[in-house]
Structures are given as C-alpha cells and as structure tokens.
C-alpha positions in Angstrom: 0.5 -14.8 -5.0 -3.0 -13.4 -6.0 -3.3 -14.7 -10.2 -7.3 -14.7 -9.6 -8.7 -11.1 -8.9 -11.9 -12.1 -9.7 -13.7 -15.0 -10.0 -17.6 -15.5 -10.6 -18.4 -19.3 -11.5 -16.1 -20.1 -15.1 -15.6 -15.8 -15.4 -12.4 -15.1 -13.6 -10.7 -11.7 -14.2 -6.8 -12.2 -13.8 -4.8 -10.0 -11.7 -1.5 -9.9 -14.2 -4.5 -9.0 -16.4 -5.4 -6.0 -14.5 -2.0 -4.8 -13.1 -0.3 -5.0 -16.9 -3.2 -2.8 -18.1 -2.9 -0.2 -15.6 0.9 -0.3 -16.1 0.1 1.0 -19.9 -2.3 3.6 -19.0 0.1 4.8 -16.5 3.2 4.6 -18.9 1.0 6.2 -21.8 0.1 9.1 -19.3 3.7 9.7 -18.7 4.3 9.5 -22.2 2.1 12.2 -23.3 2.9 14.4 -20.4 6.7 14.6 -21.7 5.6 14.7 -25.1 3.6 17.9 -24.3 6.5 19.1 -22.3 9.2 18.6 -25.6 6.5 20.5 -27.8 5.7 17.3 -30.1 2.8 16.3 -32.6 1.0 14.8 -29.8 -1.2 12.9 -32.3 1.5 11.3 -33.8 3.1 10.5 -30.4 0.2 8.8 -29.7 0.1 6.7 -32.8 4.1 6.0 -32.3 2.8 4.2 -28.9 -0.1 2.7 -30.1 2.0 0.4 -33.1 4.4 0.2 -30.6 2.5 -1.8 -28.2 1.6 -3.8 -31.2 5.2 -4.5 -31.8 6.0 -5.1 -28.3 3.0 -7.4 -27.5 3.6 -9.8 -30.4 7.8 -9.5 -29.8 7.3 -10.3 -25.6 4.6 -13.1 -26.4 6.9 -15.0 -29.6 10.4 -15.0 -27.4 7.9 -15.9 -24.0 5.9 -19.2 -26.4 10.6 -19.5 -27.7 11.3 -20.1 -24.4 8.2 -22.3 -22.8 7.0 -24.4 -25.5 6.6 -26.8 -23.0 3.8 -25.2 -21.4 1.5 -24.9 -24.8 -1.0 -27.2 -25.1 -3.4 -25.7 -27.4 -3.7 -22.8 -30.1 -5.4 -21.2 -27.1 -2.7 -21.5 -24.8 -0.4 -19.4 -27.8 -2.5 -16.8 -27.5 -3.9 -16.4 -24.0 -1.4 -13.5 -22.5 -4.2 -12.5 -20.1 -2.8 -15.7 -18.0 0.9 -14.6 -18.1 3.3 -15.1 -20.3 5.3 -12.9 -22.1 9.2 -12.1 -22.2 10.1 -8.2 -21.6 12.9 -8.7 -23.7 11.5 -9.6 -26.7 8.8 -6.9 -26.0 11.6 -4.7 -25.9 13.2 -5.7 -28.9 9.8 -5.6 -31.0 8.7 -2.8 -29.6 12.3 -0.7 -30.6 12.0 -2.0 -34.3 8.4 -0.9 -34.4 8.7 2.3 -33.2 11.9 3.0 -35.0 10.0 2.6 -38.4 7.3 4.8 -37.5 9.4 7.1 -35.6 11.1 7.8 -39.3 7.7 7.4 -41.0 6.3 10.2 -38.5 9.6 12.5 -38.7 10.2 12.5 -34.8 13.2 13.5 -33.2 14.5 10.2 -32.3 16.8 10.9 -29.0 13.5 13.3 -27.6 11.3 10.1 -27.9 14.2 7.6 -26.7 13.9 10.4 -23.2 10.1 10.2 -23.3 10.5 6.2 -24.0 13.1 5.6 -21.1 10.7 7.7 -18.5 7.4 5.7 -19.4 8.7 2.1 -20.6 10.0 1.9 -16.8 7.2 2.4 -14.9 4.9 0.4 -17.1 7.4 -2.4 -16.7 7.3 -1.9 -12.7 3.5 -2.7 -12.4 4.6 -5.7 -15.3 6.5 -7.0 -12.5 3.9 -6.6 -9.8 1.3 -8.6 -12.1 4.2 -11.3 -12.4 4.1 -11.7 -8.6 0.8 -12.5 -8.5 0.7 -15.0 -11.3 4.1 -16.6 -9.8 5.7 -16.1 -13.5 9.5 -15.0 -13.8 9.8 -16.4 -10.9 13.0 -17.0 -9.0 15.5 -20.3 -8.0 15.0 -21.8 -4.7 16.5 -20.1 -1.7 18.8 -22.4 0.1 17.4 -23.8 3.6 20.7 -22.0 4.9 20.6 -19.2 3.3 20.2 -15.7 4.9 18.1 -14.7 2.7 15.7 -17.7 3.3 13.6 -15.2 5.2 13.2 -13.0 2.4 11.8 -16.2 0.1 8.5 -16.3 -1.5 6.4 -19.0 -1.3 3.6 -19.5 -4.1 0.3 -21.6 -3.2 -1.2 -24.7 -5.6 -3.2 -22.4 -8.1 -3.9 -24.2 -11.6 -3.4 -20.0 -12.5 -0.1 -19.9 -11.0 3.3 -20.4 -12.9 6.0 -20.6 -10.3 6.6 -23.9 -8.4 4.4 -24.1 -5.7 5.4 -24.7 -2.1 8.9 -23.7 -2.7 10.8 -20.6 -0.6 12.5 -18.8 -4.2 14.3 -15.7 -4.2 11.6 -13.0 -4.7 12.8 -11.6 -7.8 9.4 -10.2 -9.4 8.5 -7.9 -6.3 12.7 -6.9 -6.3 12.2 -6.0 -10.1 9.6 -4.1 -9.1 11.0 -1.9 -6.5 13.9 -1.6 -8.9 11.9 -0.1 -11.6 9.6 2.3 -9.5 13.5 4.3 -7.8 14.5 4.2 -11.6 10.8 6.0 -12.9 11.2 8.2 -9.9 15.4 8.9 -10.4 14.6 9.3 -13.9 11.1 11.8 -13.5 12.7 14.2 -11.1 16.3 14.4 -13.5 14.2 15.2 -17.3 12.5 18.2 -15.8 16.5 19.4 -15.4 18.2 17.2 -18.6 21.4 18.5 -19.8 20.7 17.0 -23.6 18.4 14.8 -25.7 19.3 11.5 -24.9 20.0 11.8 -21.4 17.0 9.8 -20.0 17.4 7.0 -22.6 20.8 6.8 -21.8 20.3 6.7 -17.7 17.4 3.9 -18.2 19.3 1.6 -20.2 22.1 1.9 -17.6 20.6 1.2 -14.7 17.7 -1.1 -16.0 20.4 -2.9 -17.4 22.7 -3.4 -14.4 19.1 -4.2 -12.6 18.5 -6.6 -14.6 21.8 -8.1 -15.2 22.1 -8.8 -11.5 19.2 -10.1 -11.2 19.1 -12.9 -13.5 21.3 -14.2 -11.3 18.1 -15.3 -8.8 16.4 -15.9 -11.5 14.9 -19.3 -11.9 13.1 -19.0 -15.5 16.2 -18.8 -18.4 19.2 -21.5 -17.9 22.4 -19.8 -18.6 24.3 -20.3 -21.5 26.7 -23.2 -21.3 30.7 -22.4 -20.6 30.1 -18.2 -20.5 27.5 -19.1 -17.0 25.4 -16.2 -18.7 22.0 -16.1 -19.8 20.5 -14.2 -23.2 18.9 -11.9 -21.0 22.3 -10.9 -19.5 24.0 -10.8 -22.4 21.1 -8.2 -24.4 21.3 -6.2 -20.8 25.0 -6.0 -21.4 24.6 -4.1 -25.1 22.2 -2.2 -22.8 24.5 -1.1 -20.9 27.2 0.2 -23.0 25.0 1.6 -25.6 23.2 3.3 -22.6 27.2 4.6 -22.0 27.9 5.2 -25.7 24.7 7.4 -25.9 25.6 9.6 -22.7 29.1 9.9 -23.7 27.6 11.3 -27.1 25.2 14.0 -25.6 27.9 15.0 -23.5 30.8 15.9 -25.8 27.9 17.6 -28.1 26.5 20.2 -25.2 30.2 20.7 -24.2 31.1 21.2 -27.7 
C-alpha cells in the first residue's frame, strides 16, 4: 500500500526495504537470546545465522527470478531485492542447506538450533509479510464482487513500485500471513521457556506454519496450481512441512517418555 517510505528527488528508500531489515534484527535478537538460554557457542551461533542469510537470500531471490521471469528486464532488475521480490520458500530451502553444513562444520546440536530456528525464522518472516503489503507483492486473487469477504479486500493504488494489480479488491493475504506468523512467534515464545524436548519448537513451527500456509495459497494470486492435483508447489513443500513437523514431535516424544 505504502512501497515508497521515502522519497527525496531520484533517492527513494523502500518500505519492504526497511520492514525486511528490521524483521532480521528482530529474528537475530531472538536468535541469540535462545542461544544464550540453551548455553551455546554464541560466536558460532552467530556465524550459523550470518551464512545462513547468505543461503537464504540467494535461495528466496533464484526461485522468486524461477517464478517471474517475466518481470526482468535488465541484469539490474536480477539483482534489485530492495524492490521486492523474493520467494520464502526457496529462502527456506537455501537457507536449511546452508545452515545444515555449517551446523555440522560448527558441531551444534542440530534439534537445539532447529528450536532456536523455528522461534526466530517466524517472526522475521511476519514483518517479511508486512513489507510485502506495502510493495503489493504475494499478493492475493480477486475477491468476487459477491463475495462476503469483498469487504475485507485490498485494493493497491497505480505505483510504478508496486507489484500487485492495481485497482483491484484481492483477498488480503500478505497482512493475513502476517497476523498468522506474529500468534505463531508468540504461541511458540511463551511454550520454549517450558519445552518438554529438543525439537519441540521446530516441530510446532513447521506444523502450524505449514497448515498457515497451505490454506492460504488458496487466496493466493501469485503461483498457479499444478494442473490435475489443483495444488501449487508451495502447498505441496508445506505438506512435507507438515508431516516432518509431525514425524519430529512424534520422535521427541517417545524419547522423553522413554
């Protein structure tokens, strides 16, 4: 609704910009805060995140360029995330095999960073998805003119900076994500101070960020599903979220009762 923050003659300072930075500090906070709690090489924890944002950065903005190479224009245009642009998924997936090598190159304990991971990734992600709302990216499908959730819809304005279709009432699915992933940080925060096991918090995140998620791709307007399953790739990654988010808690649970 709001992509420009800032804007002083050809200088313009973009509010995705802005809200995904404070979303790491936040998230890389929270990280070390649980870190200190689990008793861990804090140096090396903060190493593990650094070459994991790396990893993530350069996963979310390959599978984003994948998906919308309709929108590229220019080497520039590759590389300019500061504009929107990138896909959490493949974040997600190049930051796990980034911080899996160092987390065996580091000799962490894997399920205590998974915990610390799980508390942090999700509300980093939930200021992602308030930057998304304002540059009108991952946006949603069109809300029905007899819909009754037309009143809910979110209209974006003509803005060269904004992504989603302008004009259009869509199904509000960035500031939805959002308030999704801020009751999961908060769910999440107030159950590690009490966990039963190592693995508990990965577990709960990828359980109910992946039934978030899976829902709403639903509404979302960005990735067409997959022809004869109805299901996008997003879905069908938040599925193996799911049940390894169930394998996992399964796991820790037969291990404290045993």
């Amino acid at each position: 609704m709001f992509p420009d923050l800032i804007q002083i003659g050809n200088f313009t300072i973009h509010t995705y910009g802005v809200l995904v930075a404070i979303g790491l500090i936040v998230g890389y906070s929270i990280a070390l805060y649980f870190a200190k709690k689990e008793n861990l090489d804090v140096k090396k924890v903060e190493n593990l995140i650094f070459y994991t944002l790396i990893g993530a950065f350069i996963g979310a903005r390959i599978a984003y360029v994948i998906e919308h190479l309709d929108e590229f224009n220019s080497f520039i245009d590759y590389i300019a995330v500061w504009k929107g642009g990138i896909d959490w998924f493949g974040g997600f997936l190049g930051g796990v095999i980034t911080a899996i090598y160092f987390i065996k190159k580091y000799n962490l304990p894997l399920l205590k960073i998974g915990d610390i991971a799980g508390v942090s990734i999700i509300i980093g992600h939930a200021f992602g998805r308030l930057g998304c709302t304002a540059a009108g990216c991952c946006y949603g499908k069109p809300v029905p003119a007899d819909s009754i959730f037309r009143d809910f819809a979110i209209t974006f304005p003509h803005n060269p900076h904004t992504l989603a279709p302008p004009g259009m009432p869509l199904y509000p699915t960035q500031p939805l994500e959002a308030i999704g992933n801020f009751t999961i940080f908060i769910l999440l925060f107030f159950i590690y101070k009490k966990k039963k096991f190592d693995g508990q918090i990965l577990a709960l995140y990828l359980i109910l960020y992946g039934l978030e998620r899976f829902l709403l791709e639903f509404i979302r307007g960005v990735t067409p599903p997959i022809p004869i399953i109805n299901l996008t790739w997003n879905q069908i990654i938040t599925i193996g979220m799911v049940i390894a988010g169930i394998i996992i808690y399964i796991r820790g649970m037969k291990l404290k009762v045993g």
